[in-house]
N, C-alpha and C positions, 0 to 999 in steps of 0.2 A: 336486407332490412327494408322494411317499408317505411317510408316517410309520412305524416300523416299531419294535417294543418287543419287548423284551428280559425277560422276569421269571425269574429262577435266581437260590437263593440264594447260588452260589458265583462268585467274582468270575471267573476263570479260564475258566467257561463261558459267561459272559457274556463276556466280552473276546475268546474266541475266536469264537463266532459273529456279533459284531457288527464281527471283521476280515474273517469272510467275507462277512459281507452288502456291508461298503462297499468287498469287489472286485469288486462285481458292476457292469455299465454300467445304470445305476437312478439318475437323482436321487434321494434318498431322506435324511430324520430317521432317526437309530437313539437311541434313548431306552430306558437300561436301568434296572431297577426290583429291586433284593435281594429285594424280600418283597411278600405279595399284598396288604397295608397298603399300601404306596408306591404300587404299581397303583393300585390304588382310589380313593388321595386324588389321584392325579393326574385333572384333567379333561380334560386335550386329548384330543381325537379320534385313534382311531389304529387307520389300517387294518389293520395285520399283527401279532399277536402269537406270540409264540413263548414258550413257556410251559411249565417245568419240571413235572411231578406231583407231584414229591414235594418241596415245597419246606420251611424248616426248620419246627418244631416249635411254634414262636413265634404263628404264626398259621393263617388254612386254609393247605390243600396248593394246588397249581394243579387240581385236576377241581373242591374249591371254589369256586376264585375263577373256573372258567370258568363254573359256573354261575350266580355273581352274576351274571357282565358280561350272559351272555343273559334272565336277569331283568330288565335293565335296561329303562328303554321306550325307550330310544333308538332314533332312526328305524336311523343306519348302526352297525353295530357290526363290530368286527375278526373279519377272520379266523384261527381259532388254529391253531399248529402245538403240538402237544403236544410234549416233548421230554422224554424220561428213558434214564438210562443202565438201567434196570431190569425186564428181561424179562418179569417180574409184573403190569407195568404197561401191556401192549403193548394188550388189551383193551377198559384202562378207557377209553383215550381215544376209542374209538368211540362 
């Protein structure tokens, strides 16, 4: 089963991409996360993330928190989908 996470601070964006992922024919976990704190303290393993840049104010943005996770020494680490509604932003996630 694939595990599949969610980190967006606004509830809305998370509820609607975690209605599309579980229409897709995938066994699959969707595990959603408000802030890159909740990320972070969570340990499970998780192959797919999906990951706002601009998340709120409160803690890092998501290009932070994706540079923790590949800091990490973890042998498998997730693969991230960047996702911002913000044209300024199209670059960073390269």
């Amino acid at each position: 089963m694939i595990r599949i996470a969610i980190c967006d601070d606004e509830a809305p964006t998370r509820a609607y991409l975690a209605s599309l992922i579980r229409a897709q024919d995938c066994p699959c976990e969707v595990v959603e996360y408000a802030s890159a704190k909740d990320c972070l303290a969570d340990q499970r393993k998780i192959d797919l993330l999906f990951l706002d840049i601009e998340l709120n104010a409160a803690g890092p943005d998501g290009m932070a928190l994706a540079r923790q996770i590949r800091e990490r020494s973890a042998v498998a680490q997730p693969v991230i989908i960047f996702v911002t509604g913000y044209e300024r932003y199209v670059f960073d996630a390269f």
